[in-house]
N, C-alpha and C positions, 0 to 999 in steps of 0.2 A: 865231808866237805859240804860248803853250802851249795847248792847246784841249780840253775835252771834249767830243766828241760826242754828239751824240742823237737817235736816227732807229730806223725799222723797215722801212719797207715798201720796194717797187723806189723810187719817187719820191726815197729819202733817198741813194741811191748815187751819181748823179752828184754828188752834193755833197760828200761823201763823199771820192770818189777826186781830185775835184779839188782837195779843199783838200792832201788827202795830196800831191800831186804840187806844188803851190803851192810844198809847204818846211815848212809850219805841223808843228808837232809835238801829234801828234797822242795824249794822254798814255793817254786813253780813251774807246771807243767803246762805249756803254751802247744796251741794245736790250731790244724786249720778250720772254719768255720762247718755247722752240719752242714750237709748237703741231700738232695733229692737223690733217690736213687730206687729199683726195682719198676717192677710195671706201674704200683701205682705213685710214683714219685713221691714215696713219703719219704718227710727227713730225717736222715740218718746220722750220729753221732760217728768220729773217727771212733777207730779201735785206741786208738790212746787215750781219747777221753775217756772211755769206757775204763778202761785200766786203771787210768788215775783216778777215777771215782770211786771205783771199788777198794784202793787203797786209801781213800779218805786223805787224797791232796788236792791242794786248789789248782783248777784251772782256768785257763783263760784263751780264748778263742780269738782269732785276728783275722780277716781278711787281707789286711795288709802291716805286717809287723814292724816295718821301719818307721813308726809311726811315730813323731815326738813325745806322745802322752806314754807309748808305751817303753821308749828311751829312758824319757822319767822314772816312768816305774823303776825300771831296773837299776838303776840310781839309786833308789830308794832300799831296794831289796841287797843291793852289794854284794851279789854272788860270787864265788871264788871263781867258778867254771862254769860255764855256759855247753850243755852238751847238746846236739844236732845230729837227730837220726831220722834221716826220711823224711824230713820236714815239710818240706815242697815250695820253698821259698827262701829268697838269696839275703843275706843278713847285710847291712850298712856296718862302715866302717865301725859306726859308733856302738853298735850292739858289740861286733867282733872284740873291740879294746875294752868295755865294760869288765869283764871279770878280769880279778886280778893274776891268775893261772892259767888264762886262756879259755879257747873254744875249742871243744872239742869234738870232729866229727865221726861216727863211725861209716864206712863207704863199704860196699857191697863187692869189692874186687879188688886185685893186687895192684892196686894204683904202683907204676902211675897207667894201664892199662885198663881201659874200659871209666875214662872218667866220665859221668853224665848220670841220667836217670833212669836206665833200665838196662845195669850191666848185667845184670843172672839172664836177663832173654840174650842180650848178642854173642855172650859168651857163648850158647851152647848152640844159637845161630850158625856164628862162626865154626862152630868144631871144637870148640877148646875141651881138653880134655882134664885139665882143671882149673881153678879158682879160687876163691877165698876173700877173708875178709880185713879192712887194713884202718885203723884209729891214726889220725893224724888234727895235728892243730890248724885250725880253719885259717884261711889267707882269706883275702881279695877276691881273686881268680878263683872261679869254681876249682874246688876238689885238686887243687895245686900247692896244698899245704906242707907241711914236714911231717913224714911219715912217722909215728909214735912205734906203735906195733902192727903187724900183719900174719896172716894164718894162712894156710893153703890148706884146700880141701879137693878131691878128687871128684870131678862129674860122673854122677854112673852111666851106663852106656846107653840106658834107657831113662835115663833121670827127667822129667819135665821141668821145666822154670817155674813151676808153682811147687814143686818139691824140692826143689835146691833153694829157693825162695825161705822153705819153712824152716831148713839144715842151718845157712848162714845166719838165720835170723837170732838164732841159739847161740851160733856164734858168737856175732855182734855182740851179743850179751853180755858173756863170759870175756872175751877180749874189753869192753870196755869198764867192766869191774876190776882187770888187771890194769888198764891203762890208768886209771882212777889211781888205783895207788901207787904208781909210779909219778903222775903230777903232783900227786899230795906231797909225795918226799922228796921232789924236787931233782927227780931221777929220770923224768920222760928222756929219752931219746929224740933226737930232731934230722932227722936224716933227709936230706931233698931230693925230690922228684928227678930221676932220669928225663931229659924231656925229648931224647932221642926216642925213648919207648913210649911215649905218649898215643893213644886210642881212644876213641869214644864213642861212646853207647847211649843217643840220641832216645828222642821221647818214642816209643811206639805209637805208629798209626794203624787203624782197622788196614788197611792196604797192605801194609808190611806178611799181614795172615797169608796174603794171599801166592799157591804153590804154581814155582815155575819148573816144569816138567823136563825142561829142555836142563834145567841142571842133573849134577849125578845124582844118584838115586841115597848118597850116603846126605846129600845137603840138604835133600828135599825132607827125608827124616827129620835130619838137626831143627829144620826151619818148624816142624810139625811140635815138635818137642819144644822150639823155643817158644814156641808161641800159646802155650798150653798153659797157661787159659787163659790169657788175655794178650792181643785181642784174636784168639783163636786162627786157627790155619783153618784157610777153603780151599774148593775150585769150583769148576763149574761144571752142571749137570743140564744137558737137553734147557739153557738158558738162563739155569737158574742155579744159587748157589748151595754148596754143597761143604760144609762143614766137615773136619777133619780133627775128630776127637784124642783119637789113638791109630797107631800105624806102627809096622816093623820093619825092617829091611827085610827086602827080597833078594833076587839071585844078583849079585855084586856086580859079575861081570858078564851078566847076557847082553845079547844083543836083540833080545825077542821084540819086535813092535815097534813103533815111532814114539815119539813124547809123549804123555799122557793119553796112549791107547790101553784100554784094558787086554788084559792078554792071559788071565785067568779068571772062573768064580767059581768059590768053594763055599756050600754056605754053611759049613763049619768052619771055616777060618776065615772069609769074606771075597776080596776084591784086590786082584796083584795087577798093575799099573805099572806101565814100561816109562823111565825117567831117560834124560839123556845118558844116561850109564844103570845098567841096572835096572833094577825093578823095586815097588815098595810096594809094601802090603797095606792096603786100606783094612781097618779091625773096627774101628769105633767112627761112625760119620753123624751128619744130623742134616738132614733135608732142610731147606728154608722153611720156616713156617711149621717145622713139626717139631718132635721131641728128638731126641739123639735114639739111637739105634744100632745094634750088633752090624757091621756091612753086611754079613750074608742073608739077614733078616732085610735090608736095603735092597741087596741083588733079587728076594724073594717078591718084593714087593710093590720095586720101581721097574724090575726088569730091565737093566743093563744087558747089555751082551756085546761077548767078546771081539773085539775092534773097533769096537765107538771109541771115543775121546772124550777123555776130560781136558777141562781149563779152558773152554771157546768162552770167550765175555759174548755177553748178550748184544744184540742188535742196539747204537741208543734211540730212543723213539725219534721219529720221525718232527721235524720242524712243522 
């Protein structure tokens, strides 16, 4: 089929090259503008453009895609399907009714659960113990479409959100190469959104990182993991913040310690921290201002000791 693309980040490239390698003619690959990024703010190309360049397709880059010139275009271009993966930008009516087979989105979770932009972190925020990935035809209403196909995949117990990240992303793929040819022959499924199970998984903020102690010790985990690696899990060390690379659970059901007291150091295995239920073991931290570091190499060399607290915010300066 004739297809525009639409994606930006690593997530949208297996889908991407797959559908390239499918056969699908791929007329347009549309992505967001480069942007500055690292210490020295040089500009960086998305991961889709990257992809699409390497498979020698045209792109095209927008700041803002509802754009009547680029309406036009796609007037011009009369694609069957309009596919939408991680785009990071909401389509106009006129884009949506453009193809004549629809738009096609792939979504990051068992819609209608966890609709928004960063369902793989809340999922495993929350606790959920699986997930998956779901192809539906774009609406209006964000991520409120008619379900095409969906997949479930199981969270491992220690999985990060940047590793269920990479697993769904394979997914996506693969489910929307099948979806692909169930639109071709006129065979998608349209099934609607439950809207009793409706959920959403909001944009993450640097703050969302941040560990509250006074939860159990199994949430304080999830939130470590969901947050791995953007925008990272802290707390706070003698004022300052204290990065939270890797962690594991500790004793489930002690009672040793108040919230965020330490209450062991090993520095073979690091730094166990008493949660409001439980304990969690600090493994991987990173000081403000320094490199990341084994905890027990941290306890070696910040000297922690047992009964201080983590999680106090710093004094705000003084008016």
């Amino acid at each position: 089929m004739r297809v525009v693309f639409m994606g930006t980040p690593e997530f949208a490239v297996p889908s991407l090259t797959k559908l390239h390698a499918r056969g699908h003619e791929i007329a347009l690959v549309v992505t967001q503008p480069d942007r500055p990024a690292g210490r020295g703010l040089r500009l960086c190309c998305p991961p889709v453009k990257q992809a699409a360049l390497a498979l020698g397709l045209p792109v095209c880059q927008l700041e803002r895609v509802n754009c009547a010139e680029f309406v036009a275009r796609l007037g011009e271009i009369v694609p069957e399907v309009v596919v939408v993966v991680a785009f990071g930008q909401i389509l106009c009516d006129e884009i949506l009714a453009a193809p004549a087979k629809g738009a096609v989105n792939v979504h990051a979770s068992l819609l209608p659960r966890y609709r928004g932009v960063a369902p793989i972190n809340w999922a495993i925020v929350n606790g959920e113990t699986e997930t998956g990935v779901t192809t539906q035809f774009m609406a209006k209403k964000v991520d409120a479409g008619e379900v095409i196909l969906s997949r479930k995949v199981a969270i491992g117990d220690r999985e990060t959100a940047g590793e269920l990240y990479k697993r769904l992303a394979e997914l996506g793929g693969d489910l929307l190469v099948e979806t692909l040819d169930l639109v071709q022959k006129g065979a998608a499924p349209r099934a609607a959104q439950d809207p009793s199970q409706v959920s959403y998984a909001r944009k993450l903020k640097r703050e969302d990182g941040e560990i509250d102690w006074t939860a159990p010790a199994s949430r304080v985990f999830d939130r470590v993991r969901g947050m791995t690696p953007w925008p990272g899990a802290y707390t706070w060390f003698n004022g300052r913040s204290l990065g939270v690379l890797r962690a594991d659970p500790g004793d489930a059901d002690g009672s040793r310690g108040v919230a965020g007291e330490i209450v062991r150091l090993d520095r073979a295995k690091g730094i166990e921290v008493a949660a409001g239920e439980g304990t969690v073991w600090l493994l991987e931290v990173k000081p403000e201002g320094k490199c990341a570091m084994d905890a027990g190499a941290f306890a070696l060399g910040y000297r922690p000791t047992v009964g201080m607290r983590l999680g106090a915010r710093p004094a705000p300066p003084e008016a």
